[in-house]
N, C-alpha and C positions, 0 to 999 in steps of 0.2 A: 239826656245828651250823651252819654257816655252809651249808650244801646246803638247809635245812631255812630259813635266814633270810632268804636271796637269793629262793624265789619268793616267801614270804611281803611283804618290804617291793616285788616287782611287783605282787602283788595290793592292797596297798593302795594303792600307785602309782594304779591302773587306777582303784579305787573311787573317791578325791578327783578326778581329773582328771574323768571321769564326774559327779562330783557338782556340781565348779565350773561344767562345760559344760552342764547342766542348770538352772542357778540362771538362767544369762545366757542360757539361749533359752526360760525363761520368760516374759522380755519380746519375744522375737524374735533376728535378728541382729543384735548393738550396731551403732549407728550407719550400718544400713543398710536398706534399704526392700524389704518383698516384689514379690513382683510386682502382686501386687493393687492393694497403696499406688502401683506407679507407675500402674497404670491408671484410679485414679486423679486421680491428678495430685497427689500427694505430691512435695515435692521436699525434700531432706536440706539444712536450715540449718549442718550443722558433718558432717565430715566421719571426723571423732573423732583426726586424726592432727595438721590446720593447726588455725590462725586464721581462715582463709581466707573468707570473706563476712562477718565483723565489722571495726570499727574501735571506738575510745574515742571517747566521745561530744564531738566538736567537737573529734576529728583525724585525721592522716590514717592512722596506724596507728596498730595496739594496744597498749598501755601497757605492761609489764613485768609488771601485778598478775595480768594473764590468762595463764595457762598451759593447754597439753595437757598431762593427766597420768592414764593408763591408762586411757585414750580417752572423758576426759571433761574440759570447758570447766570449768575451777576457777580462780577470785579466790584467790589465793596471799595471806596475809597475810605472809608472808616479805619479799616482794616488792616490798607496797605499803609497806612502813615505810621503803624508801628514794624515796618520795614520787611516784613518776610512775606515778599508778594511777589510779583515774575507773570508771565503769560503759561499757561493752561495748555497741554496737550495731549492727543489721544494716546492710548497703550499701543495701539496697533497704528502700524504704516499702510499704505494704501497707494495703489498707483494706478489703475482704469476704475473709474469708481463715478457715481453721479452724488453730490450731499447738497442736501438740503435744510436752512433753516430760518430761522425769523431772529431779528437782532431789536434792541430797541437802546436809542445812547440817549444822553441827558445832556443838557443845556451844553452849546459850546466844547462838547464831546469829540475824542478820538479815539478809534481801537482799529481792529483789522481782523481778517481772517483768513490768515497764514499757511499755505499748503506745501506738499514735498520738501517737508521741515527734516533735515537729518539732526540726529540727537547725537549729541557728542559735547565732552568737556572742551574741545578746543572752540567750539563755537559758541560764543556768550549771547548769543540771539536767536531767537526763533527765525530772524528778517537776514541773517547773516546766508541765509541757503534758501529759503524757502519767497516764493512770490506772495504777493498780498491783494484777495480784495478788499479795498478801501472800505471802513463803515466811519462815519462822519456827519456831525451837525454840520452840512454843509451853511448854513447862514453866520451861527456866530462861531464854530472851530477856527481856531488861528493858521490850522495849516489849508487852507482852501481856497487860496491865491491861483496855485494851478489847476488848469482844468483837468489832467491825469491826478489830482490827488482828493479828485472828489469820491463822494459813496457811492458803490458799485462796479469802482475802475478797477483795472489793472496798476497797482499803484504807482506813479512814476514812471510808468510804463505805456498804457495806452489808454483811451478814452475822453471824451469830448462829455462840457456842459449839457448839452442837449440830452446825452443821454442818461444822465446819475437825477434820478427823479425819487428823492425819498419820501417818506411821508416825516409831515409834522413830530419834532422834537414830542416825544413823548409815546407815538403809536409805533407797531412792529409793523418790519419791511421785511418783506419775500426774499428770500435767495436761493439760487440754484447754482451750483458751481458741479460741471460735467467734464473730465477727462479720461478720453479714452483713445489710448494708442497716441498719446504726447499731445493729440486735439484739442483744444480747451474754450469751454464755452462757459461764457458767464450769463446768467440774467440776476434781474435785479426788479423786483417791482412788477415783474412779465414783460420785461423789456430785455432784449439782447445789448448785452454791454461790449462783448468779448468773444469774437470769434476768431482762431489763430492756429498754425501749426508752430507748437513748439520745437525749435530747433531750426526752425527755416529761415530763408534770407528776411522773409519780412519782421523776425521773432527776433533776430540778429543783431537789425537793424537797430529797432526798439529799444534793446538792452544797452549798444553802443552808445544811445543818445539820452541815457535815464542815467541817475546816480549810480547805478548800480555796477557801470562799466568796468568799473575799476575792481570789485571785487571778484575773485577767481572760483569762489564756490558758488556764489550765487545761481540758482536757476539751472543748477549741473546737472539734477539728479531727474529722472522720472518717476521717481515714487517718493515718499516721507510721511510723517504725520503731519497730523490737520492743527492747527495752532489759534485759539484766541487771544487775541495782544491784550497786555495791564497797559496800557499808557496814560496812567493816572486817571482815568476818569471814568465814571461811572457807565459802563455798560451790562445790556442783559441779553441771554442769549435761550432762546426754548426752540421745541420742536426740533431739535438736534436729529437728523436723520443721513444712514447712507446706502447705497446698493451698490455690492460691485458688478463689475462689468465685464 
């Protein structure tokens, strides 16, 4: 019996390992770039092993909330409950630029990812300056009442039901966030969520009638750094990539 169970449990061997290797170069090599991407001019924001070109917003290294964990950028809520936690930001600012990456939240989850973030002590938020697309359990998160504050909007800002189509609590969702020359385009899933000229009357419009009206910096700048939100809850974030433009 056991002549007969020893190749059987290597052929299943061979078949899961086969199949996990298959799932993860669906998306490509994790956290690494073809050759193509480097030509052109992709550069890898997370490296899938450090921390390495982030810090916490307004210090000088990254807080304890942020961990690598199976080569993906994860807000520990473990972590964050012994208090030295904050949202995640790049070293470098950036302002015509295409990035790209794959998020993945947990049950009832909320986070964001926060661009044209200015870094300064007088601003206690990544959200205080910088716009957000939405990542979000849209089924059980609590804030998903409106339709602008589902996953892949423009947060508070623009986008409809129809189009924030994430995958199942649990699996990673595609992002593209494109700005260039103030243009801003979102996808989400290979869906267009966000197409817009920043600054324009219809950009104007939008702002006048979002929470956001009333603050003066908000949405001011055309460049900043790239920002992942702690808002308690367990999110991952891999395949960090950007090109400028």
């Amino acid at each position: 019996m056991r002549k007969i169970l020893l190749p059987l449990a290597c052929l299943l061997f061979v078949f899961y390992s086969c199949s996990s290797t298959k799932k993860v170069a669906s998306y490509g090599t994790l956290n690494q770039l073809t050759a193509k991407e480097q030509q052109e001019g992709w550069v890898l924001l997370f490296d899938g092993k450090t921390t390495n070109g982030w810090h916490s917003y307004n210090r000088n290294s990254v807080s304890d909330n942020w961990k690598v964990i199976d080569g993906a950028l994860v807000m520990d809520t473990t972590a964050r409950a012994g208090g030295n936690s904050g949202d995640i930001v790049t070293n470098d600012a950036y302002e015509n630029y295409e990035f790209a990456t794959q998020w993945r939240i947990s049950e009832g989850g909320n986070s964001g990812i926060i661009f044209n973030v200015k870094e300064d002590p007088k601003y206690s938020n990544t959200y205080t300056t910088g716009p957000e697309m939405q990542v979000l359990d849209n089924i059980k998160a609590e804030d998903n009442k409106k339709e602008n504050h589902l996953a892949g909007l423009l947060y508070d800002i623009s986008g409809t039901a129809a189009l924030s189509k994430p995958k199942p609590v649990g699996e990673w969702n595609d992002v593209r966030i494109i700005q260039n020359n103030g243009h801003l385009t979102f996808y989400f899933n290979g869906t267009k969520t966000l197409d817009i000229q920043e600054g324009s009357e219809e950009w104007k419009n939008l702002i006048a009638n979002s929470k956001f009206k009333t603050w003066p910096d908000f949405a001011t700048s055309p460049n900043g750094k790239i920002a992942f939100q702690d808002h308690g809850h367990e999110v991952a974030f891999r395949n960090i990539k950007i090109r400028r433009l």
